[in-house]
N, C-alpha and C positions, 0 to 999 in steps of 0.2 A: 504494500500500500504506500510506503513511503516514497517510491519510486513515480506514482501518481497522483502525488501532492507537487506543487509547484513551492519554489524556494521562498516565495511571500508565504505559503499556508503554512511548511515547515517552521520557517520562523515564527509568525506568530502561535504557534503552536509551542516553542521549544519559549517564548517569552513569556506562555501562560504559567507555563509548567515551575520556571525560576521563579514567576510570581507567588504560588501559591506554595513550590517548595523552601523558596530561599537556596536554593542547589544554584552553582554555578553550571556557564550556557555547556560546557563542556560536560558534566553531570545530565546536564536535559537533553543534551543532541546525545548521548549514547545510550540515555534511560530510553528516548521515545524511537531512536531506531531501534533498538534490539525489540522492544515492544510495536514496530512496525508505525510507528506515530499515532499510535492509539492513545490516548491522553489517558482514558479511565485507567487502562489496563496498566499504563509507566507508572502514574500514581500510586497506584495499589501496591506494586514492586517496589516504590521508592519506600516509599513510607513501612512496607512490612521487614522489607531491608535494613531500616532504621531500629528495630527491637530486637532484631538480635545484630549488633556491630562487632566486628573484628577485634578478638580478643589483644589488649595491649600488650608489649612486650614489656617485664617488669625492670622497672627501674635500676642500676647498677647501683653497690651502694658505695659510695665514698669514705671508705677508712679513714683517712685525716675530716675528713668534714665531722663524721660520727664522734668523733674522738674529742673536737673543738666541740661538739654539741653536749657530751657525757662531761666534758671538762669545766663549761659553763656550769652545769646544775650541781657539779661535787663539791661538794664543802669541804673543808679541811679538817674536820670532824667526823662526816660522815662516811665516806670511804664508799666502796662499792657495797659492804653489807647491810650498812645506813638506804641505801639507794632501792637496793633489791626491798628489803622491808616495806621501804614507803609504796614502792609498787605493787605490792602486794594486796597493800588494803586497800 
């Protein structure tokens, strides 16, 4: 069908699409060909797309950062047994 849409009906079809998804033009020109420029049917795919999203890769953790973070809260008192304790309760 997309092949029978002229480049004005594509467009305004790929600018309804940005409107109401907020998706950039290049997200709407591949949602609505892969879905043939069906508007309902890219919707439905965008948005069911949208609940389940690509799991993130998790963060690396930064040793000296951690260190400067655990070294900020330690008291000179408390020590790490002090520490483990309070987080406990």
């Amino acid at each position: 069908m997309a092949s029978k849409l002229n480049k004005s009906a594509r467009t305004a079809l790929e600018r309804e699409f940005t409107g109401v998804t907020g998706a950039t033009l290049k997200e709407a020109q591949t949602t609505l060909n892969k879905h043939n420029y069906k508007l309902d049917a890219a919707l439905d795919a965008y948005f069911n797309d949208l609940d389940d999203p690509p799991a993130a890769a998790p963060a690396a953790a930064n040793r000296s950062k951690l260190t400067q973070l655990f070294d900020s809260y330690k008291g000179a008192q408390i020590q790490l047994h002090g520490i483990l304790l309070l987080t406990l309760c």
